[in-house]
N, C-alpha and C positions, 0 to 999 in steps of 0.2 A: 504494500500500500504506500501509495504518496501523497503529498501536501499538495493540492491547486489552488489556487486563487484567482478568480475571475470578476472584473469591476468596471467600472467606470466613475470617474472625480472630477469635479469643477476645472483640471487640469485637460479632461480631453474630453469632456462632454458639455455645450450648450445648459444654461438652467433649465429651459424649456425642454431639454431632453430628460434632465436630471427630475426634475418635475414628475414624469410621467414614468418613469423605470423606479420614482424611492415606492416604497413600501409602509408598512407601519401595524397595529393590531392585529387583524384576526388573515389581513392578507398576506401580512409577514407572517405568521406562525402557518401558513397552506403552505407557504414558499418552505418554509424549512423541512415540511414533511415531503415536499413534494420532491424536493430536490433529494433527501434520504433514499426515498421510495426508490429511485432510481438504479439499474443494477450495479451501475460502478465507482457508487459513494457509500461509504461503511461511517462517516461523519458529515455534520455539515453545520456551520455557523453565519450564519450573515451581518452585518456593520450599515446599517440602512443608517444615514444622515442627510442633513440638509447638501451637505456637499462629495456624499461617497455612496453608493451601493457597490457593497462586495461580499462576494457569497466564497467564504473557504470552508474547502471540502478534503477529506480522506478518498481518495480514489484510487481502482486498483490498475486505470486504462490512462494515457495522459489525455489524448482522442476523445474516445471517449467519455471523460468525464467533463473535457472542455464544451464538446456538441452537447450533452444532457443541460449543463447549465445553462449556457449560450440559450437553448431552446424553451427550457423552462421561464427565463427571465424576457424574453423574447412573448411567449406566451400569458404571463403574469401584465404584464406593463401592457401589450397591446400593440407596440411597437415590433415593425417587423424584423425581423434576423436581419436582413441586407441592410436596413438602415443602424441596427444596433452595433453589430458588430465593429466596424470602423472607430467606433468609440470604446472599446473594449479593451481593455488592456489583462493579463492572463499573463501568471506566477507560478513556476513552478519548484517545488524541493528546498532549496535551499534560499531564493529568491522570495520565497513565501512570508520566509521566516525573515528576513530582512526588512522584507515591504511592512508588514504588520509591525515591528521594532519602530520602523521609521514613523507609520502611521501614528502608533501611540506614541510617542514625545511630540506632537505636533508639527513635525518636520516636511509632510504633507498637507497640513492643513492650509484654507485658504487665506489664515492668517499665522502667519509662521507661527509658532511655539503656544499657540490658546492650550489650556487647559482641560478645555469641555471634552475633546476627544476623549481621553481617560476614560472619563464617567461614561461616555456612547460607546467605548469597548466591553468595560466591565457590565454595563447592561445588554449586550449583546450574547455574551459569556454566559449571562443568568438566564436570558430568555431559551438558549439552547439548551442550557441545563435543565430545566423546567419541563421543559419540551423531550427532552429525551434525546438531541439531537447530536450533541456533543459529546464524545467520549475522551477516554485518556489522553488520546496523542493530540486532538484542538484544546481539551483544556488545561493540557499541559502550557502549549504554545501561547495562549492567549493568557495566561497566569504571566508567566514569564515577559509577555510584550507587558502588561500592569506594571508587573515590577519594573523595567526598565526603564518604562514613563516616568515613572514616579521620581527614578534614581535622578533621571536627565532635568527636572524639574529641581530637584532638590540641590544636585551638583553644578548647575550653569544657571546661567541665567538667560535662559532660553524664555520665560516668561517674556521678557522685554525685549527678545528681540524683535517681537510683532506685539499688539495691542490686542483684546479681544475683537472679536465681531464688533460687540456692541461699543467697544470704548473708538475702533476707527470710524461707527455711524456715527457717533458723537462728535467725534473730530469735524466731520463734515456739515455736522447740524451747526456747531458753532460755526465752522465759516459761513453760513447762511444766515444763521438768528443770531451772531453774535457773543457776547457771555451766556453762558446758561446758569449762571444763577440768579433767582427769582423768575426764572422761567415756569411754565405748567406743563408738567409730563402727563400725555395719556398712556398707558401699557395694555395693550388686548394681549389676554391669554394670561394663564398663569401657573405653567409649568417649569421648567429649568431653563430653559432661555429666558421666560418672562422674567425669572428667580435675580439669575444673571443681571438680567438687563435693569431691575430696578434699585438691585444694589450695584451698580456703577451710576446708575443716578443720583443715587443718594451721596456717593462719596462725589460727583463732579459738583455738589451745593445747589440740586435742585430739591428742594423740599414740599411744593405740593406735585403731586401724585398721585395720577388716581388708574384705579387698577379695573377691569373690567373683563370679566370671565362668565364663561357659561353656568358653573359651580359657583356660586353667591358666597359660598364660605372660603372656598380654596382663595377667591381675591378677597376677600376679608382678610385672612392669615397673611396674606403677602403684604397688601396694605400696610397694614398692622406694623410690619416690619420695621416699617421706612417712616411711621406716625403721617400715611398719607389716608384716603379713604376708597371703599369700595362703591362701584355701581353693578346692576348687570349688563350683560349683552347688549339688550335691547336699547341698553341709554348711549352707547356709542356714538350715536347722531349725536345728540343733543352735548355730549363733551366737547367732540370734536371744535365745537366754538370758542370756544375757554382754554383750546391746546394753543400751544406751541411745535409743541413736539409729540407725536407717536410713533410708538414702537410698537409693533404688533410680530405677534409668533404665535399663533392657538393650533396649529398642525391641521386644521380643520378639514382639508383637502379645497375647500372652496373659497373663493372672495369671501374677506366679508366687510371692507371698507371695499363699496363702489366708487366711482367718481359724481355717482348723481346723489348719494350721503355726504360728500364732502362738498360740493356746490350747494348743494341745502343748507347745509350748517351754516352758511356766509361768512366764513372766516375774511376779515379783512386784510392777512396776509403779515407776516411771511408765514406759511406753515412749513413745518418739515417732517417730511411722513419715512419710517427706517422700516422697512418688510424684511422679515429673517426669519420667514417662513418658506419652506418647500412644499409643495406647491404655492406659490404665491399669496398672501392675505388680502394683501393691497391692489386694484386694479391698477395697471401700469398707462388707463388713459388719464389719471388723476396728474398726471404729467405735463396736461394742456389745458388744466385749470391754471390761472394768471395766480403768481404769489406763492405757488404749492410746486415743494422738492421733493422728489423721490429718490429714495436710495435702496436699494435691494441687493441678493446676493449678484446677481449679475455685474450692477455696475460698482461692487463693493471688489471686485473676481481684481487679485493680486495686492491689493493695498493693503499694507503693515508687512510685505514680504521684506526683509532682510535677508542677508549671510554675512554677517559679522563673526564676532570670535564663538561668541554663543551657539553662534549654527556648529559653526564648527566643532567647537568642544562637543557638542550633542552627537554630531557624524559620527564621532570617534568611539564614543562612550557605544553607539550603535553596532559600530564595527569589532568590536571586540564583543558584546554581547551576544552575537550570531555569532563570531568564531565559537565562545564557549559554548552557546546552548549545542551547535552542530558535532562539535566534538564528545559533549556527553551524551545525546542523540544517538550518538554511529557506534561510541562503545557501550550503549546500552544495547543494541541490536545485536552483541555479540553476546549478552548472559543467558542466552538459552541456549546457544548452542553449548558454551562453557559449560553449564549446570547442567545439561545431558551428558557431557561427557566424563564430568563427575558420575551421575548414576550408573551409567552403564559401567565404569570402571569400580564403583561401590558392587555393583550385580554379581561380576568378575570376583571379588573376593568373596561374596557371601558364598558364591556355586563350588569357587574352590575350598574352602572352611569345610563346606556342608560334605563333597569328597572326602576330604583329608578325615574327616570324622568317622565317615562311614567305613573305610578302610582300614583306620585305625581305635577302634572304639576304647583301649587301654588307655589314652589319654586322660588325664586326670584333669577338672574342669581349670585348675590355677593355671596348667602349663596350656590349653588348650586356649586361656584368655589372652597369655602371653605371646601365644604364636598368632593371633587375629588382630592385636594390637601391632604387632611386627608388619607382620602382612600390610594391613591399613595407614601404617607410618609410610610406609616405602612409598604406595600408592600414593601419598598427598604431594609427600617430595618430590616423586617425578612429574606430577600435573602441575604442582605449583607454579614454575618457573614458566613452561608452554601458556598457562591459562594467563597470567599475568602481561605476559607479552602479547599474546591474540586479545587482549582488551584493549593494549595500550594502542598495539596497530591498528587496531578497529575502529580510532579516534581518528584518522587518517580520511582524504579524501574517498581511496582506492579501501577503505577497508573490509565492503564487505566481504571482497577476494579472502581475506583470512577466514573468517567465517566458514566460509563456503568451504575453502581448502581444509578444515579440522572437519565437517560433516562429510566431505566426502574418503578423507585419509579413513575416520574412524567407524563410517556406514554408521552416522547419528542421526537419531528422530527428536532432534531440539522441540519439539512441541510435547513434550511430555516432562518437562521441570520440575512436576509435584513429586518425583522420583527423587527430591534431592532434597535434605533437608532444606529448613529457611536459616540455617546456622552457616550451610553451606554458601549461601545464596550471600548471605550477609559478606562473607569470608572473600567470595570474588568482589563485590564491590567495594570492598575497603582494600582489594590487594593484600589482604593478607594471607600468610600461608595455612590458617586454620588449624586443625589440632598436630598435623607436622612442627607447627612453630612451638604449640606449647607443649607439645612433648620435649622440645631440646633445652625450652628456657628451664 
């Protein structure tokens, strides 16, 4: 089995494409069955954001699992193959495991080093889990892209080398409205984005605030936050006169600021309208209303990109985290074969003892323990040194070649490991020589 990855990101897909191929609720959880269901995926995890769908999979075909996807995603969005594909970019093995590294530290993102990624991983990681979708080897990988994020956040200052989303909308709202303190924010929506986005208002000194959601109490609680107030949905219109500025993000899949609710309200202008929603919140003809700016992920697409030292310390810290994940990887693929080859050579002594017994029944049980201990000494010492080296070269680009060469020197069926103790098992991954060692000390 190998690692694919199959996507498209604000980097090679139109918003308008990204639009129509993200995913989210009950259509994301069919996708991740559907794409399981398939014969040549044994895992599957998906990264649906505003600016990424990427679906990684365990497959046993590279072909094959690239066409399942490709067709699946193809079929889901509505959008046809011959127009998708062109926008698709596809990861495979060791590249998989990079691209995801890279992804989580923000290194990918549309604003270099944001945060939020992280948290759009690790709920990706839980919905698979959930779902049943993910097993060992995704959520080993996507554990590991967590912790790296985390590392490259905590180690650089990759934070600053790009602004969030919401702090470059702001940027752009001030060169339009000027200072934003004692301005009036409106906020639709009030999930992690809306979250985000009204605690950067709160810290750039705007202090009214009003939050507006479909759930009356979730923008209450957010409100509340910031000592701003709640409305619902439906008062939308009637804020929008008193704004300055809105942000909107509700995931809704639909408009829900028209241009003919922003012409009613009669704002006398300037307004500034920030959409950081996928599919769009904001209609983009509210663009030919006199006085009214829009800003969306489209025309937000590369602003706060940097590569200063920060990128670069992050590249680094990246590049050495794939060398190590890939090298513990390669020499874990080799402990089964190891640990059969321990049992079968355990098999070997117990079939020879059980002769020597039969042959000789006058042995008495002390001298009969003494000679099973001899026997089993000899055995650990001569494996020892072979099994220790076929790990270490197993870490190797080239190494399942060892692997393969101990299974076939020794006619081993490595899928049978419950044959060995977990003392044994322990003993090969720590390199140690196991009870060879503590019989000498």
């Amino acid at each position: 089995m190998s690692l694919l990855a199959v996507g498209l990101s604000h980097r090679t897909a139109p918003v308008a494409l990204l639009e129509r191929v993200s995913m989210a609720g009950d259509t994301l959880v069919k996708m991740l069955h559907d794409v399981l269901g398939d014969v040549h995926v044994s895992e599957t995890m998906i990264v649906s954001t505003c600016n990424r769908v990427e679906i990684y999979a365990e497959v046993d075909r590279f072909h094959g699992g690239v066409t399942a996807v490709t067709d699946l995603l193809a079929a889901h969005s509505g959008v046809p193959v011959d127009q998708l594909t062109p926008h698709l970019y596809v990861h495979y093995e060791d590249r998989v495991v990079e691209h995801l590294f890279t992804v989580a530290c923000g290194l990918d993102s549309m604003v270099v080093g944001e945060g939020q990624i992280l948290g759009q991983v690790r709920q990706s990681l839980r919905l698979a889990q959930d779902q049943g979708t993910a097993g060992s080897i995704l959520n080993d990988l996507a554990q590991q892209a967590l912790r790296v994020g985390k590392r490259a956040h905590t180690e650089t200052g990759i934070d600053r080398a790009g602004a969030s989303l919401v702090g470059v909308g702001l940027t752009l709202a001030e060169a339009e409205l000027g200072p934003l303190v004692g301005r009036r924010a409106l906020v639709v929506g009030a999930g992690s984005m809306s979250a985000l986005s009204v605690a950067t208002l709160g810290r750039a000194g705007i202090t009214d605030i009003v939050v507006a959601n479909r759930t009356f109490e979730r923008a209450a609680r957010l409100a509340q936050s910031v000592g701003g107030r709640a409305v619902e949905l439906a008062d939308v219109g009637r804020e929008l006169a008193g704004a300055d500025l809105v942000i909107s993000c509700t995931g809704a899949g639909d408009v829900v600021l028209t241009a003919d609710m922003v012409r009613r309200a009669g704002h006398p202008g300037p307004l500034f309208l920030l959409d950081l929603a996928l599919p769009h919140d904001i209609d983009p003809a509210v663009r030919d209303l006199p006085g009214v700016t829009l800003a969306d992920l489209e025309s937000m697409r590369g602003l706060g990109d940097q590569d200063g030292d920060h990128v670069t310390a992050v590249r680094s810290i990246v590049a050495s985290e794939v060398c190590e994940y890939l090298r513990a990887e390669r020499a874990a693929r080799v402990t089964p074969t190891v640990v059969a080859l321990r049992a079968k050579a355990a098999d070997v002594v117990e079939t020879e003892l059980g002769r020597l017994v039969t042959r000789m029944p006058e042995i008495d049980g002390r001298l009969r323990g003494e000679i099973a201990q001899t026997m089993r000494r000899v055995v650990e010492k001569l494996l020892h040194e072979p099994t220790v080296r076929v790990k270490r070269l197993a870490a190797s680009p080239a190494g399942d070649h060892y692997a393969e060469a101990l299974r076939e020197l020794f006619d081993l069926n490595p899928k049978v490991p419950e044959a060995v103790t977990r003392a044994d098992v322990a003993d090969i991954e720590t390199d140690s020589p196991g009870r060879a060692g503590e019989e000498d000390a």
